[in-house]
mmCIF file of the N, C-alpha and C atoms, coordinates in Angstrom:
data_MODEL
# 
_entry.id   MODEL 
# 
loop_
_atom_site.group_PDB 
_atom_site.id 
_atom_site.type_symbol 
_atom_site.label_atom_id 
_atom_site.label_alt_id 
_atom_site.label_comp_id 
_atom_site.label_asym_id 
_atom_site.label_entity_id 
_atom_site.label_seq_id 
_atom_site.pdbx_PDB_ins_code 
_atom_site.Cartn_x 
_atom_site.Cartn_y 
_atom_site.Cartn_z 
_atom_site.occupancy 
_atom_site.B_iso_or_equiv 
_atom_site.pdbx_formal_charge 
_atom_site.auth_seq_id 
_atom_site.auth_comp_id 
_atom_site.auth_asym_id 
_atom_site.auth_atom_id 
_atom_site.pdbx_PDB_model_num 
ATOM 1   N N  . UNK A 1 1  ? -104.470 116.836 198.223 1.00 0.00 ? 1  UNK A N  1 
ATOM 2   C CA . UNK A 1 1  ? -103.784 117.539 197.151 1.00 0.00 ? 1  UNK A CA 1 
ATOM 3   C C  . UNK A 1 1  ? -103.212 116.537 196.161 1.00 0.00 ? 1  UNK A C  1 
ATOM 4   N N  . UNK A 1 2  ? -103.042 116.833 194.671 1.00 0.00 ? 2  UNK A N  1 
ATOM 5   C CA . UNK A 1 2  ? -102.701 116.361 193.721 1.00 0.00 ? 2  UNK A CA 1 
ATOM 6   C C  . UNK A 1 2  ? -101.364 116.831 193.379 1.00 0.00 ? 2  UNK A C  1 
ATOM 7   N N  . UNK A 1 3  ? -100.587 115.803 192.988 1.00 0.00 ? 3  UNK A N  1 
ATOM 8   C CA . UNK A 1 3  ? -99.159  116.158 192.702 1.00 0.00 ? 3  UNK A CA 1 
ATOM 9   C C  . UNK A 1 3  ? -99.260  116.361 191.152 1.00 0.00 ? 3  UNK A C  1 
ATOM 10  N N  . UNK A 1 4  ? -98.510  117.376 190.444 1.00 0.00 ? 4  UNK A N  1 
ATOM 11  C CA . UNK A 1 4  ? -98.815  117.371 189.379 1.00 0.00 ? 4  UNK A CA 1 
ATOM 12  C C  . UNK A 1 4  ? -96.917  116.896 188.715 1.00 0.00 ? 4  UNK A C  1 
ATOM 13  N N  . UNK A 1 5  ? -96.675  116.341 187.755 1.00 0.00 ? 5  UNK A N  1 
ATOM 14  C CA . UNK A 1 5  ? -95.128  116.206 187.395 1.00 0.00 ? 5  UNK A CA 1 
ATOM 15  C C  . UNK A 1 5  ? -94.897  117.545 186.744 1.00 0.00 ? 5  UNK A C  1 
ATOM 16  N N  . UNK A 1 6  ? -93.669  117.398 186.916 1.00 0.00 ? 6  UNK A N  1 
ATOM 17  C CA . UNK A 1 6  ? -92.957  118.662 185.904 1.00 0.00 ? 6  UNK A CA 1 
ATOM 18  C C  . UNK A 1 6  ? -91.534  118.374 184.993 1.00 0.00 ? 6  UNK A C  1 
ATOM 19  N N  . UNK A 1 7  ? -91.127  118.996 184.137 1.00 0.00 ? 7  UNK A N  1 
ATOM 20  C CA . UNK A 1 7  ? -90.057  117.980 183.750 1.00 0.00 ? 7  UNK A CA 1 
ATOM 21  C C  . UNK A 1 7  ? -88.877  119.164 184.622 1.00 0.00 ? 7  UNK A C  1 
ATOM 22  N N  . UNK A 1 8  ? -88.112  118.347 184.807 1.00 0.00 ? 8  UNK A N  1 
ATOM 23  C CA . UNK A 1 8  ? -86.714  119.573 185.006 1.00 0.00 ? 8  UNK A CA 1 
ATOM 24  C C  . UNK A 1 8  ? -84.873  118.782 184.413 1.00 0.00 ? 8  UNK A C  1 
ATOM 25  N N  . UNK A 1 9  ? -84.484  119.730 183.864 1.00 0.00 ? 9  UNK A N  1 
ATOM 26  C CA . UNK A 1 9  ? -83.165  119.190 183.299 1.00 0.00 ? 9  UNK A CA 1 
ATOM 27  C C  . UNK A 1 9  ? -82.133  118.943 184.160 1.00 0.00 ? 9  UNK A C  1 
ATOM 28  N N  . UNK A 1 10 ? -82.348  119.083 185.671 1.00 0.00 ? 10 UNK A N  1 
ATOM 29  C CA . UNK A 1 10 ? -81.285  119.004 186.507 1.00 0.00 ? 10 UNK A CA 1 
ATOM 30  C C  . UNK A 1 10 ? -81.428  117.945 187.508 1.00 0.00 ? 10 UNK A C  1 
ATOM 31  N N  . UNK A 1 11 ? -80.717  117.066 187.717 1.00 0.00 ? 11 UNK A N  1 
ATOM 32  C CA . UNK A 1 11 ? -80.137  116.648 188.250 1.00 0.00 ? 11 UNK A CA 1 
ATOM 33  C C  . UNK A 1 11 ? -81.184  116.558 190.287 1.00 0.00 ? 11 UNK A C  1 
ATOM 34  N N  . UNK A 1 12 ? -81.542  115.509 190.961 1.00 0.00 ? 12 UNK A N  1 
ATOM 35  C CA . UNK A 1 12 ? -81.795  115.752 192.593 1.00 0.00 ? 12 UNK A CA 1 
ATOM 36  C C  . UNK A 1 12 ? -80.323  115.863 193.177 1.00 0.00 ? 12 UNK A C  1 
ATOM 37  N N  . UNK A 1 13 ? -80.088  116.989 193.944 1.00 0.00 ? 13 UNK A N  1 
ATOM 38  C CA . UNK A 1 13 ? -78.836  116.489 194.956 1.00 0.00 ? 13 UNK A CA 1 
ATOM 39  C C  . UNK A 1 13 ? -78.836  115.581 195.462 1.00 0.00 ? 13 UNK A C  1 
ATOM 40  N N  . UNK A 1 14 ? -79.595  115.171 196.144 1.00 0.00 ? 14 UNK A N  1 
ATOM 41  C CA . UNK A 1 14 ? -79.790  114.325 197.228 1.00 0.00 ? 14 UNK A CA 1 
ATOM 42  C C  . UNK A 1 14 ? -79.685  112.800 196.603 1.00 0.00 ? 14 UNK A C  1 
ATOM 43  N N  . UNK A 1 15 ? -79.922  112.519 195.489 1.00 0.00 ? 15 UNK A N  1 
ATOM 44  C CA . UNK A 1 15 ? -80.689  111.008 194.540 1.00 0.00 ? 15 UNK A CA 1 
ATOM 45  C C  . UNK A 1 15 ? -79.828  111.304 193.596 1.00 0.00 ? 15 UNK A C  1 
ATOM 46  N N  . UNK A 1 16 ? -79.949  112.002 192.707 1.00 0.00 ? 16 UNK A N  1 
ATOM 47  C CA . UNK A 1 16 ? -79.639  112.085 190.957 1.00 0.00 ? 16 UNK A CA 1 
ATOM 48  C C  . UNK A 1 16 ? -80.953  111.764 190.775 1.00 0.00 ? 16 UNK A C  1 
ATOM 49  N N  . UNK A 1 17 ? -81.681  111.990 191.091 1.00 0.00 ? 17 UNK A N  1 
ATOM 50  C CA . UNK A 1 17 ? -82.792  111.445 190.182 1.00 0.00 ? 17 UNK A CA 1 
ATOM 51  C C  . UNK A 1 17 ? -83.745  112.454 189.421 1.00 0.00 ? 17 UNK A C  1 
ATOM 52  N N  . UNK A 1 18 ? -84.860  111.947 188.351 1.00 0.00 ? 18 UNK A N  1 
ATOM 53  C CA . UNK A 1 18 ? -84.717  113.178 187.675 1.00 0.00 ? 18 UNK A CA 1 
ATOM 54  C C  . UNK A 1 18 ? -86.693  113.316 187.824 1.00 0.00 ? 18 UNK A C  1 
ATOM 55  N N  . UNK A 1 19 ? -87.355  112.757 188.442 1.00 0.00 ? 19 UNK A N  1 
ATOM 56  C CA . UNK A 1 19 ? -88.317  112.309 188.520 1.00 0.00 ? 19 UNK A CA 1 
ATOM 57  C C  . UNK A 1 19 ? -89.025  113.583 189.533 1.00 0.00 ? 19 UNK A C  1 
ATOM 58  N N  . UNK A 1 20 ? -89.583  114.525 189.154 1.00 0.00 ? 20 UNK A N  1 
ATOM 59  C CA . UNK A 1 20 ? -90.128  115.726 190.193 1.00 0.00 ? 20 UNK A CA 1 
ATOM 60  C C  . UNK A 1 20 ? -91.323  116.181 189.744 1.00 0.00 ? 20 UNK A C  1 
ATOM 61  N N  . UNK A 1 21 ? -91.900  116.920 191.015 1.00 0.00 ? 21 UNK A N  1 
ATOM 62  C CA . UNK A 1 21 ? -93.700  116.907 190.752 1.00 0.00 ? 21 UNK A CA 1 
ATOM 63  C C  . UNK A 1 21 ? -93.248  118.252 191.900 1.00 0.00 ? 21 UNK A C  1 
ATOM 64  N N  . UNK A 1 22 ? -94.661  118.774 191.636 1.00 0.00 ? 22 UNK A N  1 
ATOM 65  C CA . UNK A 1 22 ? -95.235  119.882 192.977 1.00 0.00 ? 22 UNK A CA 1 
ATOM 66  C C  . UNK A 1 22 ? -96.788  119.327 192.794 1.00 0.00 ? 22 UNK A C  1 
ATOM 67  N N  . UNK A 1 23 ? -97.034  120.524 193.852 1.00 0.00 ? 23 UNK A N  1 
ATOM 68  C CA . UNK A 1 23 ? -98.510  119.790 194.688 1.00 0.00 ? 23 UNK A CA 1 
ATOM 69  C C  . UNK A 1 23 ? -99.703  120.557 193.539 1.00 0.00 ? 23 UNK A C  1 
ATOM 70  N N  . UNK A 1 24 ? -100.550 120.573 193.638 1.00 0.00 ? 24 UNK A N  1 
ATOM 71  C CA . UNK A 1 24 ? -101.685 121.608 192.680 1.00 0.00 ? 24 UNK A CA 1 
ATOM 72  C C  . UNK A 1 24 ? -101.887 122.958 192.681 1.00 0.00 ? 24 UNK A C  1 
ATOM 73  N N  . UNK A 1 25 ? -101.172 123.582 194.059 1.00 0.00 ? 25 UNK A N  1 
ATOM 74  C CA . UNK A 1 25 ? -101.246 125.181 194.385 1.00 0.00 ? 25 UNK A CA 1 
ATOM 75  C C  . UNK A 1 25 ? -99.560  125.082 193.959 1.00 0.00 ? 25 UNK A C  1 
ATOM 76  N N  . UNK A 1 26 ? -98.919  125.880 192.882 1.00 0.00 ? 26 UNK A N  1 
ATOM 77  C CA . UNK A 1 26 ? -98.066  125.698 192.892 1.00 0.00 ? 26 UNK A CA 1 
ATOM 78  C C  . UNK A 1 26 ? -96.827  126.866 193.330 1.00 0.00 ? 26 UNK A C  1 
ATOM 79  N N  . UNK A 1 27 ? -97.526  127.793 193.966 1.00 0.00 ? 27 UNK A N  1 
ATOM 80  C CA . UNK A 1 27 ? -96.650  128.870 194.670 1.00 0.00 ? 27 UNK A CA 1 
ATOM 81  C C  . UNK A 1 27 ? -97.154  128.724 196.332 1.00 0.00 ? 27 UNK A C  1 
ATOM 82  N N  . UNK A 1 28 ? -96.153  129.207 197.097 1.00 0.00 ? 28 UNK A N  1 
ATOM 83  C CA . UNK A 1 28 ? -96.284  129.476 198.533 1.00 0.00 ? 28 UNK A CA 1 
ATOM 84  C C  . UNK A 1 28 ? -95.336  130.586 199.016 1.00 0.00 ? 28 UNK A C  1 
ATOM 85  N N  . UNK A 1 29 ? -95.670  131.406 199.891 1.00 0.00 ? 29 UNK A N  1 
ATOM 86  C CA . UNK A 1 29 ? -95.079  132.580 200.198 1.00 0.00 ? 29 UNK A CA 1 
ATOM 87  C C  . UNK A 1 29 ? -94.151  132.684 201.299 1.00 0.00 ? 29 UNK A C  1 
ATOM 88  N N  . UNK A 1 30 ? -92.579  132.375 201.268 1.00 0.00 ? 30 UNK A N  1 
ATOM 89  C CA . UNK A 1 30 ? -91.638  132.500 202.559 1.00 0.00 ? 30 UNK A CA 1 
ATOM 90  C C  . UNK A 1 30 ? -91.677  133.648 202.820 1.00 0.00 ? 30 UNK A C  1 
ATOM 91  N N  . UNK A 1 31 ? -92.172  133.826 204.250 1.00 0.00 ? 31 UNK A N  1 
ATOM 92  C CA . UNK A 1 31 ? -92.159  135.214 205.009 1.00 0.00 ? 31 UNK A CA 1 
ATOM 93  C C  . UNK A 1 31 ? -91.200  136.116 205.162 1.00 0.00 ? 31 UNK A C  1 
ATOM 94  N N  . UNK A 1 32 ? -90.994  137.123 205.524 1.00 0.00 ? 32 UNK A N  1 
ATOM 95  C CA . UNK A 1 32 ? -89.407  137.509 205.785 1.00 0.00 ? 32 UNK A CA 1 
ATOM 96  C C  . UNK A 1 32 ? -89.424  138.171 206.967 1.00 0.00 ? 32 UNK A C  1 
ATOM 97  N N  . UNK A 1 33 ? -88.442  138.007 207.802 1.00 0.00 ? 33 UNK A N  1 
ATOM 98  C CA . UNK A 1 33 ? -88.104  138.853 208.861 1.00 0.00 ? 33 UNK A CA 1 
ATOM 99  C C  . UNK A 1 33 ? -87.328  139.782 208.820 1.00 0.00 ? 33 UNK A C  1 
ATOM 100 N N  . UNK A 1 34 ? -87.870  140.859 209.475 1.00 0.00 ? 34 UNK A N  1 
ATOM 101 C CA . UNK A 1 34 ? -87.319  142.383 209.560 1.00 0.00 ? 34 UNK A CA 1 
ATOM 102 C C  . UNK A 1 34 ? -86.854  142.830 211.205 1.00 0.00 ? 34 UNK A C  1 
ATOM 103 N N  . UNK A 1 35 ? -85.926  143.537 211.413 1.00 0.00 ? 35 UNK A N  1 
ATOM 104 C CA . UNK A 1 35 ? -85.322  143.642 212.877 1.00 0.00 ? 35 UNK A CA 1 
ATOM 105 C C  . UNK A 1 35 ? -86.628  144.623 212.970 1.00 0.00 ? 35 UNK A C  1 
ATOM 106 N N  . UNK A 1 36 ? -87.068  144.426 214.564 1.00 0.00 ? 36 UNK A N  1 
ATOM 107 C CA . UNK A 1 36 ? -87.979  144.933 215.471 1.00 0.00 ? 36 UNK A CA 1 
ATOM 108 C C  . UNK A 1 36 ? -87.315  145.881 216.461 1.00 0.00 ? 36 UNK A C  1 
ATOM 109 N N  . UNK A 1 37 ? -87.655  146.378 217.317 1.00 0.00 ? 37 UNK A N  1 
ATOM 110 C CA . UNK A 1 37 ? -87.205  147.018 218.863 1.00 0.00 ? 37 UNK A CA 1 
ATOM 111 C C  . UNK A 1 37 ? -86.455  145.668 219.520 1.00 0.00 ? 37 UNK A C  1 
ATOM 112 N N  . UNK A 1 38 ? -87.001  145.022 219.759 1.00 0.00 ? 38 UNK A N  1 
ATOM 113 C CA . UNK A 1 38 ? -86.813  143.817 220.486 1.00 0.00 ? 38 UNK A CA 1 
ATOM 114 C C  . UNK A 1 38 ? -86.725  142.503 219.163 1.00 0.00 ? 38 UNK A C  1 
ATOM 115 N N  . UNK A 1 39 ? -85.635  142.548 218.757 1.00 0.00 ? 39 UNK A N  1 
ATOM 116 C CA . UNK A 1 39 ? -85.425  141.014 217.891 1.00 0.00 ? 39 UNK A CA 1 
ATOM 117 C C  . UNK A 1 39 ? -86.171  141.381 216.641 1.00 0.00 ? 39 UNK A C  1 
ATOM 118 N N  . UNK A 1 40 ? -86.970  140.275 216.420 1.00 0.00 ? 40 UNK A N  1 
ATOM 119 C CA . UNK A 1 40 ? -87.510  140.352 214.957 1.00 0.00 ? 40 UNK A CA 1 
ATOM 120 C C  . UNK A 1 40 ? -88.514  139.508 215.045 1.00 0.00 ? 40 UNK A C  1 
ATOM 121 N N  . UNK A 1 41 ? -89.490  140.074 214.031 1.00 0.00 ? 41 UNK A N  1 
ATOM 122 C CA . UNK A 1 41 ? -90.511  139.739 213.596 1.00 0.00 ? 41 UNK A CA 1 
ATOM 123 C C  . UNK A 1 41 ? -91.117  139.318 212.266 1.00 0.00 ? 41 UNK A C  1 
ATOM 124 N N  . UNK A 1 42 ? -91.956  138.932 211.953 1.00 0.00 ? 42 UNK A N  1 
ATOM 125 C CA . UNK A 1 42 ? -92.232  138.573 210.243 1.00 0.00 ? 42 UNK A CA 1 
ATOM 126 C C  . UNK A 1 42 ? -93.377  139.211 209.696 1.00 0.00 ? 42 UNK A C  1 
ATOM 127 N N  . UNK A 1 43 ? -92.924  139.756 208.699 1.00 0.00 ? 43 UNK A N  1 
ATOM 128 C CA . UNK A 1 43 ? -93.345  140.754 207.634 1.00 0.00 ? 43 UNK A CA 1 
ATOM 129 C C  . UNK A 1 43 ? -94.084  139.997 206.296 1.00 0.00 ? 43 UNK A C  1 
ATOM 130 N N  . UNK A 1 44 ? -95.198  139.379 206.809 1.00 0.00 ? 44 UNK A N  1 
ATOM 131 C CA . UNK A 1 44 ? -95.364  138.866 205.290 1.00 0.00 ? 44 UNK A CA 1 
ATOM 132 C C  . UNK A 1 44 ? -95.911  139.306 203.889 1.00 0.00 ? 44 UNK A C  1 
ATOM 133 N N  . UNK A 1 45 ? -96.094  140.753 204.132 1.00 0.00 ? 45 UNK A N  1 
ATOM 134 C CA . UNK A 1 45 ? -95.665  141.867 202.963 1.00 0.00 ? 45 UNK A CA 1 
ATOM 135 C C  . UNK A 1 45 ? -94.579  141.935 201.879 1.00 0.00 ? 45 UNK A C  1 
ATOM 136 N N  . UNK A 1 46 ? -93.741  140.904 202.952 1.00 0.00 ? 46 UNK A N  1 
ATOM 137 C CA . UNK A 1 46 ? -92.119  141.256 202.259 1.00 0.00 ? 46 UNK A CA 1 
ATOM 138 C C  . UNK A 1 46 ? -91.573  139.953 201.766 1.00 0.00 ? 46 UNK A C  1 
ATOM 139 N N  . UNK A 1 47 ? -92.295  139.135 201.796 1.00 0.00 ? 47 UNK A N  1 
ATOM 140 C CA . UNK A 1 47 ? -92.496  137.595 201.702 1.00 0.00 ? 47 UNK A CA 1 
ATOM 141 C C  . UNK A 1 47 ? -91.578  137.486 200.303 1.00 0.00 ? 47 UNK A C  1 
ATOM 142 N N  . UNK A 1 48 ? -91.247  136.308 199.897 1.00 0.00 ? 48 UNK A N  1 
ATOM 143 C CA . UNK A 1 48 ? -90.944  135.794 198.667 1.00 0.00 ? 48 UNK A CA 1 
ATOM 144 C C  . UNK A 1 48 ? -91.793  134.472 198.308 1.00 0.00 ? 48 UNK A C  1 
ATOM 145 N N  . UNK A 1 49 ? -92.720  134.651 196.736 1.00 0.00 ? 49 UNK A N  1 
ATOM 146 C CA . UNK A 1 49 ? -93.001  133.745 196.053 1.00 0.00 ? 49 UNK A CA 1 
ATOM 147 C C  . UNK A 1 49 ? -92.051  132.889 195.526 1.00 0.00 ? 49 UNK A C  1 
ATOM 148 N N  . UNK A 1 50 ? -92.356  131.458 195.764 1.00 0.00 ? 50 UNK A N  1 
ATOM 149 C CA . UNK A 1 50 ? -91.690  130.355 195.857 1.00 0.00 ? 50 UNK A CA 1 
ATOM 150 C C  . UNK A 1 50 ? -92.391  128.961 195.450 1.00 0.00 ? 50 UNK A C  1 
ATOM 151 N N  . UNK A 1 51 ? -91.713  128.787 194.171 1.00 0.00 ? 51 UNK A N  1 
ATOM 152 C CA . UNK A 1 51 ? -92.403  127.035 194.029 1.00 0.00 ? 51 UNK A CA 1 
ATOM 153 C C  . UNK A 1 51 ? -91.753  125.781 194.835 1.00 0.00 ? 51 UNK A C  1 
ATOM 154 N N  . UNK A 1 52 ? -92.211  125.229 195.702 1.00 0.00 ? 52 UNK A N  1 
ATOM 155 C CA . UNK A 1 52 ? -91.474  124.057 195.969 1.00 0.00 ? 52 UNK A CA 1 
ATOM 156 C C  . UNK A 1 52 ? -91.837  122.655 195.095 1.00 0.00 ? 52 UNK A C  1 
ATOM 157 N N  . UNK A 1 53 ? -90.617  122.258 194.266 1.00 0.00 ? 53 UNK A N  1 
ATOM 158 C CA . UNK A 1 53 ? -90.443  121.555 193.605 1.00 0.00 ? 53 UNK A CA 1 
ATOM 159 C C  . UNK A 1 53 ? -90.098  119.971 194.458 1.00 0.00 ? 53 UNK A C  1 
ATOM 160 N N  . UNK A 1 54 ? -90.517  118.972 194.228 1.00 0.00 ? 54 UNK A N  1 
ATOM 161 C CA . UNK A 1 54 ? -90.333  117.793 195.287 1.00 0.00 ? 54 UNK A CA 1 
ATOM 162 C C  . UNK A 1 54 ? -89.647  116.586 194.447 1.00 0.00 ? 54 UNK A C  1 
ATOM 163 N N  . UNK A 1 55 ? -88.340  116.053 194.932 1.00 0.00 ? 55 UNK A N  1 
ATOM 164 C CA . UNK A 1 55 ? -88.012  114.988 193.965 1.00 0.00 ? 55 UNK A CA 1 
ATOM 165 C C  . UNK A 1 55 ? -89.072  113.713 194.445 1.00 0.00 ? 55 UNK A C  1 
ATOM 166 N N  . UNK A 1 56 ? -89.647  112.755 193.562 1.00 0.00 ? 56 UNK A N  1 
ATOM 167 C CA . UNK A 1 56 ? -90.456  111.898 193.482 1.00 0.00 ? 56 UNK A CA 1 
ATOM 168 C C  . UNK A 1 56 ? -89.646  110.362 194.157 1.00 0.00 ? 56 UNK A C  1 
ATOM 169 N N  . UNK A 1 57 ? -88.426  111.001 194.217 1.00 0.00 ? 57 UNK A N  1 
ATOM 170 C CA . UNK A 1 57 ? -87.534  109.450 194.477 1.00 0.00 ? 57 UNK A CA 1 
ATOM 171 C C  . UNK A 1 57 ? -87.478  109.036 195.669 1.00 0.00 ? 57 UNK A C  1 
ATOM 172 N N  . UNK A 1 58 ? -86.734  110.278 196.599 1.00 0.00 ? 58 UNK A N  1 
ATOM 173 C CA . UNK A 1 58 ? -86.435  110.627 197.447 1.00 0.00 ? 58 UNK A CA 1 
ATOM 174 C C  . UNK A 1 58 ? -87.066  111.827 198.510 1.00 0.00 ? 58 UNK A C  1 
ATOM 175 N N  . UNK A 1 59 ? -88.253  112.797 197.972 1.00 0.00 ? 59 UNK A N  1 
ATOM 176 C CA . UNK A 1 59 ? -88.653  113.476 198.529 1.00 0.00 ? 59 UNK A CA 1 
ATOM 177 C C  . UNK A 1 59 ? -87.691  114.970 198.924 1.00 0.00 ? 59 UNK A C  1 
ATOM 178 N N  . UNK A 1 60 ? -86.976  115.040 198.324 1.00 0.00 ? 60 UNK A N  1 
ATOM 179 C CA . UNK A 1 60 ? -86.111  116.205 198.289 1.00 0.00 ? 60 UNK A CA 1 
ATOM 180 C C  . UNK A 1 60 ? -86.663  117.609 197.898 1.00 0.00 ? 60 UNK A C  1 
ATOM 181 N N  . UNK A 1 61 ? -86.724  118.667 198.745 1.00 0.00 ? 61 UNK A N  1 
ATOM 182 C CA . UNK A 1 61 ? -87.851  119.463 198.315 1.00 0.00 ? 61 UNK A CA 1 
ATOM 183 C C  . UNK A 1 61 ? -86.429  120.908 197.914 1.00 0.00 ? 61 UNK A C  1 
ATOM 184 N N  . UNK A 1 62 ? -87.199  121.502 196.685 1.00 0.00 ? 62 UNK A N  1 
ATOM 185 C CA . UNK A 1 62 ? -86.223  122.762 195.624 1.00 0.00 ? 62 UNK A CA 1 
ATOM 186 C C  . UNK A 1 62 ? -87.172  123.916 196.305 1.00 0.00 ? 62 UNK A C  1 
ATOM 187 N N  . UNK A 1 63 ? -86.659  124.695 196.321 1.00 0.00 ? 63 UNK A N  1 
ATOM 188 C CA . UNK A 1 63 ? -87.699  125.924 196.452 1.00 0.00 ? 63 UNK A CA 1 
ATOM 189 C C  . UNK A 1 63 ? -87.053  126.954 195.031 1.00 0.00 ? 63 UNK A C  1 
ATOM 190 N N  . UNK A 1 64 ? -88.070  126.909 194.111 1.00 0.00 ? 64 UNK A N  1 
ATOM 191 C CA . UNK A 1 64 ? -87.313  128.592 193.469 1.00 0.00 ? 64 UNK A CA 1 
ATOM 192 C C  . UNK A 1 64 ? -88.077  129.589 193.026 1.00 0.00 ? 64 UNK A C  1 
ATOM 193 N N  . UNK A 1 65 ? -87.422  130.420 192.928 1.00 0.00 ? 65 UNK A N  1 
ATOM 194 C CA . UNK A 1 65 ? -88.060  131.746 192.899 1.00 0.00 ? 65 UNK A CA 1 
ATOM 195 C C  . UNK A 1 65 ? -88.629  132.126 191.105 1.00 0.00 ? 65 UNK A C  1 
ATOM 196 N N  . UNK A 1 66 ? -90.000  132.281 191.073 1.00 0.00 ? 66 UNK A N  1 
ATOM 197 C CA . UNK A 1 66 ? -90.060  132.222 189.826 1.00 0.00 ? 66 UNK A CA 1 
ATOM 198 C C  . UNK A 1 66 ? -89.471  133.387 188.802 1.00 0.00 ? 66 UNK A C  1 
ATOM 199 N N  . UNK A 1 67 ? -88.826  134.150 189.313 1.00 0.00 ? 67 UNK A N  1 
ATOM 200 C CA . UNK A 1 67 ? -88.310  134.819 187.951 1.00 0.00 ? 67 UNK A CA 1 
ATOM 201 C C  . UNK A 1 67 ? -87.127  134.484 187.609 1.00 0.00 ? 67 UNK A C  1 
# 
């Protein structure tokens, strides 16, 4: 996979640094869990689209939600 840059105006927690990329697929889907009979299970119907954003310095990974 190819990292592609992106610019962003904020700040890494982790670094300060301002230097960030994602990979070439640039969404991935966090699953969600829903209570079951017994505990819980994952629903990935119910998922949330998510870019993970990666600082280049430090490797600090953003997840956000694109809207």
């Amino acid at each position: 996979m190819e990292k592609q840059k992106i610019g962003l105006k904020i700040p890494c927690p982790n670094c300060g640094g301002k230097n960030f990329g994602t990979m070439d697929n640039q969404y991935c889907l966090l699953p969600s869990l829903v209570k079951a009979e017994q505990g819980y299970e994952l629903a990935p119907d119910k998922g949330l689209a998510v870019m993970p954003v990666i600082c280049n310095t430090c490797g600090y990974v953003f997840l956000f939600h694109p809207e």
